[in-house]
N, C-alpha and C positions, 0 to 999 in steps of 0.2 A: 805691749804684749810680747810675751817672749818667744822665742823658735820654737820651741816644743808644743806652745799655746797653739800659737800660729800652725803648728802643723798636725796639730788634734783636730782645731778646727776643718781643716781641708780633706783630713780622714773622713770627719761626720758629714761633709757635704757629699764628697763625692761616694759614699756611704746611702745617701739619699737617693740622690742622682742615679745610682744602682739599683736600687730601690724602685724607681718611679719607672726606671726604663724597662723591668723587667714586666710591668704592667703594662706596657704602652699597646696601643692596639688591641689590648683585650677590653671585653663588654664591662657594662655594669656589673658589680656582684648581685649574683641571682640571691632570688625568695622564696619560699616553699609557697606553691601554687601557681608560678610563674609558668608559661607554656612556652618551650623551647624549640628551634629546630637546630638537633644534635648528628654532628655527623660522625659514623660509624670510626672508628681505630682497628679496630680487633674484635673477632669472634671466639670465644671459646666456648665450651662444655657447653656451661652455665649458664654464662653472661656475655653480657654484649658493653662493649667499653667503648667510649662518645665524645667527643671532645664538645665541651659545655661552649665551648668561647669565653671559657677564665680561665685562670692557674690553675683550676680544680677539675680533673676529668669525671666526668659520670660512668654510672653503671645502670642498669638494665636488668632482671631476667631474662635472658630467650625465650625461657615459656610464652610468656606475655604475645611476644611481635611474632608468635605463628601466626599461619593466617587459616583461613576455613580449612583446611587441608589438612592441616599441622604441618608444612612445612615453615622454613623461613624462607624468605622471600628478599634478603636484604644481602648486601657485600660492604667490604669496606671500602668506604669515601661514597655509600649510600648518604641521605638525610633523613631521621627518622621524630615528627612530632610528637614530645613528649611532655609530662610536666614534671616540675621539681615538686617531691612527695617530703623530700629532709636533707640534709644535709650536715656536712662536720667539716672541719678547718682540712680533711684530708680525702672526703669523698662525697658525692652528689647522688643521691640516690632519686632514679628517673624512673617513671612509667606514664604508661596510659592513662592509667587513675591508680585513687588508693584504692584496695581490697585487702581481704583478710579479714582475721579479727585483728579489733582495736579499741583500745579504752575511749572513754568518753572525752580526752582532750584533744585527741587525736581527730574524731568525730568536730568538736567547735574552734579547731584549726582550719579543717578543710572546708566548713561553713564560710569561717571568716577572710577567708582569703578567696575560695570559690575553687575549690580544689574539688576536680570531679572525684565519683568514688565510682568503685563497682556493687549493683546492685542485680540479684537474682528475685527476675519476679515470680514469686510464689503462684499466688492465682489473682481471678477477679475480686474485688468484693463490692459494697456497697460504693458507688461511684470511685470507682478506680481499681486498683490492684494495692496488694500486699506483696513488697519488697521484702529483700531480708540485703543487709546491711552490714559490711562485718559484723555479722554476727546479731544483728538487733533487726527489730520488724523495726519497719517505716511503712509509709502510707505516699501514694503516689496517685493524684488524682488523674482519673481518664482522659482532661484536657491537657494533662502536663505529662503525657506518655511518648507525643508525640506533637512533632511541628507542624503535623496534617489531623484534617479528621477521621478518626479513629472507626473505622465502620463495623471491625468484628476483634474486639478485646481481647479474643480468646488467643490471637495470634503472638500476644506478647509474651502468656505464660511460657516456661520455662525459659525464657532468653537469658542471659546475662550482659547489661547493658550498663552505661555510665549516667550518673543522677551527681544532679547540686544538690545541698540538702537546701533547702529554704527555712524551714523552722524545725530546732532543736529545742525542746521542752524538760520540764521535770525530769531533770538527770536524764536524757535518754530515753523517755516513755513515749516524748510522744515526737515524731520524728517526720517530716515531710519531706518528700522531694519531688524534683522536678528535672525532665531530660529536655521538656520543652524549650528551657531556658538555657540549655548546654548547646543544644540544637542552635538555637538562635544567634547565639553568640559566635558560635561556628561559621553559621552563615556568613554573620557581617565580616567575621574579618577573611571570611574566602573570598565573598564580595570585593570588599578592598583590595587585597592580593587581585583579583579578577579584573579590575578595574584599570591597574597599573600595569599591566602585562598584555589585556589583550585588546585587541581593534576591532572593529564592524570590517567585515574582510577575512579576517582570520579563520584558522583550521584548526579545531580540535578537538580530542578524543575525549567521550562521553558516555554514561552508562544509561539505560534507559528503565526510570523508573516506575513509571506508573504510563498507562493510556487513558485516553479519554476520547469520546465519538467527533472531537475537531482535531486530534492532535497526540502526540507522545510528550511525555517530560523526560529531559534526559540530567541528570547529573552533570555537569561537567566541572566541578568544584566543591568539595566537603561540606554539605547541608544547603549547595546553588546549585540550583536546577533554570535549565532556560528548555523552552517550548519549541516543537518541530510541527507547525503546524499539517494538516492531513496533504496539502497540496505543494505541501514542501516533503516530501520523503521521498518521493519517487518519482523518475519522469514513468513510471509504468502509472495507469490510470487506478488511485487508491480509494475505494469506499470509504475505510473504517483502517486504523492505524493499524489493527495484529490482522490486517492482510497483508502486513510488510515488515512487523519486526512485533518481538514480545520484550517483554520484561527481563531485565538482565542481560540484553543484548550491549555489547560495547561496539559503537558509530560512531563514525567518523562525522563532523555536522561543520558549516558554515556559521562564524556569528552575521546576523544580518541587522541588529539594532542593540541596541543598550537606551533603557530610557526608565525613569521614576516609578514603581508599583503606587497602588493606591495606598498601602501603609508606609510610614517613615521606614528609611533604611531599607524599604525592599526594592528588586529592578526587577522589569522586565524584560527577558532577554531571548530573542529571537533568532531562533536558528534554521538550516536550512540541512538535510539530508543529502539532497538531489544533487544540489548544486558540485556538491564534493564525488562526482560519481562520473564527470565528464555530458557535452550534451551526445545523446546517441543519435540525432540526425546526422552528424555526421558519418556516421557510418551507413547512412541511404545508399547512397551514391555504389557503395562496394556492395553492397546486398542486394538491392532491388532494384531490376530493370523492369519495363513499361511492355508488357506484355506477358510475362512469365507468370505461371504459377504458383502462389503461395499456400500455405496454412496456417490460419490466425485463430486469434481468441475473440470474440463477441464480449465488447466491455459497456456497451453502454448502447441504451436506442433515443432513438429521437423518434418526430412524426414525420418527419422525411427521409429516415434510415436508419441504417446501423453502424456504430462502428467498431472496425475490428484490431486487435495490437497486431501488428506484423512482427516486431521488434521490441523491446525493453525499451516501454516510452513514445513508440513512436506508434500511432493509427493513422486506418484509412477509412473512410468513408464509402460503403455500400449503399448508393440512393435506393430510394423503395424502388424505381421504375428499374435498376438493375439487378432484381430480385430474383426471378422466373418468370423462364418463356413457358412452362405451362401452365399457371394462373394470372388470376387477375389481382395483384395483393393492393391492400387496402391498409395494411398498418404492420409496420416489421415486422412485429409479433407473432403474425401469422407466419411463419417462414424460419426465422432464427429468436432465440432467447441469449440473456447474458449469461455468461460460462461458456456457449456450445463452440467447440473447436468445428472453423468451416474450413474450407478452400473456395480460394479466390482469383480471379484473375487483376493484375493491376494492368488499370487502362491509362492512368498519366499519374508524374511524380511535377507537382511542384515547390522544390525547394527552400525557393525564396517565402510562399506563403506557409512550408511548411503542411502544403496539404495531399493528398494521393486520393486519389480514386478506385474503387476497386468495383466490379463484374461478381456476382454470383454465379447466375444464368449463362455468361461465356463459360464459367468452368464446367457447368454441368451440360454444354452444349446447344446450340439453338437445333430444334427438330424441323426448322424448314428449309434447312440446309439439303434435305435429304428429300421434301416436298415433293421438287419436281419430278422425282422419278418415281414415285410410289401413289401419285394421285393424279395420272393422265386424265385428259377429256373421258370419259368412256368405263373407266374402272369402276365396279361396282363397289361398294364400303357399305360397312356397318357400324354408327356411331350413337350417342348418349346424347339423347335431349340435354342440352344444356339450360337452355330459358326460352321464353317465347317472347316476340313479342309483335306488333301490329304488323311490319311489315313481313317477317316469316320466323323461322326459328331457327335458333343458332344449336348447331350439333356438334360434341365432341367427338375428333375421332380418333385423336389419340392425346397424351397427356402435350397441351401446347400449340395444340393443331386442332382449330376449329373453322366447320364451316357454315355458310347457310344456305337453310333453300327456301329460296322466296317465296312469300306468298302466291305470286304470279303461277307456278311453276306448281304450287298445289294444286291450284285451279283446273288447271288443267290435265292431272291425274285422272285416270279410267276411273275409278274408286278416293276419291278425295277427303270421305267420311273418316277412316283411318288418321290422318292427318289432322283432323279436328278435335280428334281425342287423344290426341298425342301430349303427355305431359313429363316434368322433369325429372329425369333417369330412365324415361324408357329409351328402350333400344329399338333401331330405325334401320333398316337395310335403303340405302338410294344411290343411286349413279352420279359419279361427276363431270357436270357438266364444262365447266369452267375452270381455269386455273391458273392465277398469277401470283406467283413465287415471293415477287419482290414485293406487292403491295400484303402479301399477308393472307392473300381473299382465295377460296376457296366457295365457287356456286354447286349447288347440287341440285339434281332433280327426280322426282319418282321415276321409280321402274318402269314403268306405263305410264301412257297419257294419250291423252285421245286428240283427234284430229278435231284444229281448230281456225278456222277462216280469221286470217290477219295473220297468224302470229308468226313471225319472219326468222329466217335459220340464220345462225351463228356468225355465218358467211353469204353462198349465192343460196338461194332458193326459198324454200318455206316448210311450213313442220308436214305439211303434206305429202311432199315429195323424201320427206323423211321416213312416211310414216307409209307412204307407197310400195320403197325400198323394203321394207320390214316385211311387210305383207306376202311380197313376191320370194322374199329368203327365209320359210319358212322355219326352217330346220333350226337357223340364228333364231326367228322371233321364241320360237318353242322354248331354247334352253335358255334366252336373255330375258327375250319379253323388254326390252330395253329401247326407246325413241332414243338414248345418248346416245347406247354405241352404233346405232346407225347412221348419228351425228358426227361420229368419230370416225366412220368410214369415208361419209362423204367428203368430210374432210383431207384424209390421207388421200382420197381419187381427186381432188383438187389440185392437191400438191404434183 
């Protein structure tokens, strides 16, 4: 071989060699239908210019990549998914899908390859919708509209949406397609991407697309959706999910599982709202001391109480018997409903069980507080049959403050017959005779009563000598007429 051979040859190699290296590190050469993620170069007017990952840059519309708004939404060294629609030894021409008009090869290219298009659906018709197609009607059944079921068709007219064609006929006549299939496809490889990226543990942002009476579905990946079930959104007590978020909302959520759907290739995937939101018992401790007064929401009853939110997430517990001191409640309901804003008293916080107690009846005050000075021995009152029953009858005599007067204590009334005809809501004029504060009790006795052999005084003597006193203090018996408050005298001359 001769020098000149010899050094052709090492031309043509290293010829190659330059060649080969100016390709290194770049992708496969792309194919028309391929789906790409291109990242942005330059913006101008127009276009949007992308670097493919080959020797060949792509181009774009802007039109295309506005978003609901009509703004753009992207910078450069963004990533924007697109597909290869053509191409030439000197430019890549990239979109969303194809649109426009376009001939019928154009049409059994994007078939063959599965090159989404742009479709505007015209209207409904007999099971599905009428597409229009660059330019050509197509047909789009009502199952293949969507990768859900379809509840009110009417919502898809007018959209402009991206369709496979599935079956292309007689030149163009007779045209199918389907988004279901675009959808699908979508899904799996968001899945995959999903799979590889993120953990049970993780945090991430999500859009929420549809409700349902156990739960929200939120997006969180291009055609994957995972579930926040109703007792996962909020540590606030949630009936029904749009008590706590609608549609279109973007949340921040917890993955909590990843496991197999019942169809091949689907997951389902488990998220958590709340968890991402911090726990709020910790903030007990700085908000609420064991005595103080609050105002809470009524979220929920039991047959033993109610409970009320003091805080986002966190309730207390109102037992029925801390309901009211002026009734007798028998079932929450009587007293409070869900919704109603109360005040409450908190009587103890415990942390570790995470439970609190709360007083109704302290916030609105106990009335026997106030008892002893307003129902002495001897004070006449006028109170509400409340009930009868064998041994005498219980009278209200104000809301919370009831007393009785004993059978005993009719009997011996000057006029007793009144008393026999007494029934509930009438109103009762009687003296009181008795009164102990702490036990609650309250005895009362008629105006008058007559003198009665046995019956023995409160303290020293008998009702006689009570009732001797009266006799001889005329003037008193005239404007009382009262055996108590002669009762009440005796007593005060004891002391």
């Amino acid at each position: 071989m001769t020098d000149q051979a010899q050094n052709n040859g090492e031309q043509e190699q290293s010829f190659a060699e330059l060649f080969e290296a100016s390709y290194a590190g770049q992708a496969e050469p792309l194919n028309v239908g391929d789906k790409i993620s291109a990242r942005i170069i330059s913006v101008g007017e127009d276009s949007v210019y992308l670097d493919t990952g080959t020797k060949v840059d792509g181009v774009a519309e802007k039109k295309e990549l506005l978003d609901a708004d009509g703004n753009f939404p992207y910078k450069e060294g963004d990533s924007v998914d697109l597909y290869v629609v053509s191409k030439t030894r000197s430019e890549i021409i990239l979109s969303r899908a194809l649109a426009g008009a376009g001939g019928l090869e154009m049409l059994q290219n994007a078939k063959d390859v599965g090159l989404p298009v742009d479709g505007h659906v015209k209207e409904t018709c007999k099971g599905g919708f009428s597409v229009e197609i660059m330019g050509r009607r197509a047909f789009c059944p009502v199952s293949q509209i969507d990768a859900r079921f379809v509840e009110n068709p009417e919502e898809y007219v007018g959209q402009t949406l991206p369709f496979l064609i599935s079956k292309l006929e007689e030149r163009g006549r007779n045209i199918v397609v389907t988004r279901r299939a675009l959808l699908e496809r979508e899904r799996m490889a968001a899945t995959e991407e999903f799979l590889a990226k993120v953990n049970p543990g993780d945090e991430i942002d999500g859009t929420v697309v549809r409700l349902a009476d156990f739960g929200a579905f939120v997006e969180i990946a291009p055609g994957l959706e995972g579930m926040v079930h109703v007792s996962e959104i909020s540590y606030s007590r949630v009936a029904k999910p749009d008590e706590a978020v609608s549609v279109g909302d973007k949340i921040r959520v917890k993955v909590l599982g990843v496991e197999p759907g019942k169809k091949p290739g689907q997951m389902k995937i488990s998220l958590s709202r709340k968890q991402t939101m911090g726990d709020p018992w910790l903030e007990v401790p700085a908000k609420l001391k064991a005595g103080e007064k609050v105002t809470g929401k009524v979220v929920r009853l039991a047959d033993f109480g109610a409970f009320v939110e003091l805080l986002p997430g966190v309730d207390g517990l109102v037992h029925i018997s801390e309901m009211s001191y002026t009734k007798r409640v028998n079932k929450p309901s009587e007293i409070v409903n869900p919704g109603d804003m109360v005040t409450v008293v908190v009587k103890d916080i415990d942390p570790i069980k995470r439970r609190i107690s709360l007083s109704l009846k302290d916030a609105e005050g106990d009335p026997w507080i106030e008892a002893a000075g307003k129902y002495t021995p001897g004070t006449q009152v006028t109170g509400t049959v409340e009930k009868r029953e064998t041994f005498g009858i219980f009278v209200n005599l104000e809301p919370g403050v009831t007393a009785l007067l004993p059978k005993s204590r009719m009997a011996i009334a000057v006029d007793p017959k009144p008393f026999d005809a007494l029934k509930k809501g009438d109103s009762v004029t009687l003296v009181v005779e008795d009164l102990r504060a702490s036990e609650r009790r309250i005895a009362l006795s008629p105006l008058e009563v007559r003198e009665t052999a046995g019956q023995a005084g409160r303290e020293n003597g008998d009702w006689k000598a009570y009732a001797k006193q009266a006799r001889t203090a005329k003037s008193e018996e005239r404007s009382m007429g009262s055996l108590g408050l002669a009762l009440a005298k005796a007593m005060k001359a004891k002391k």
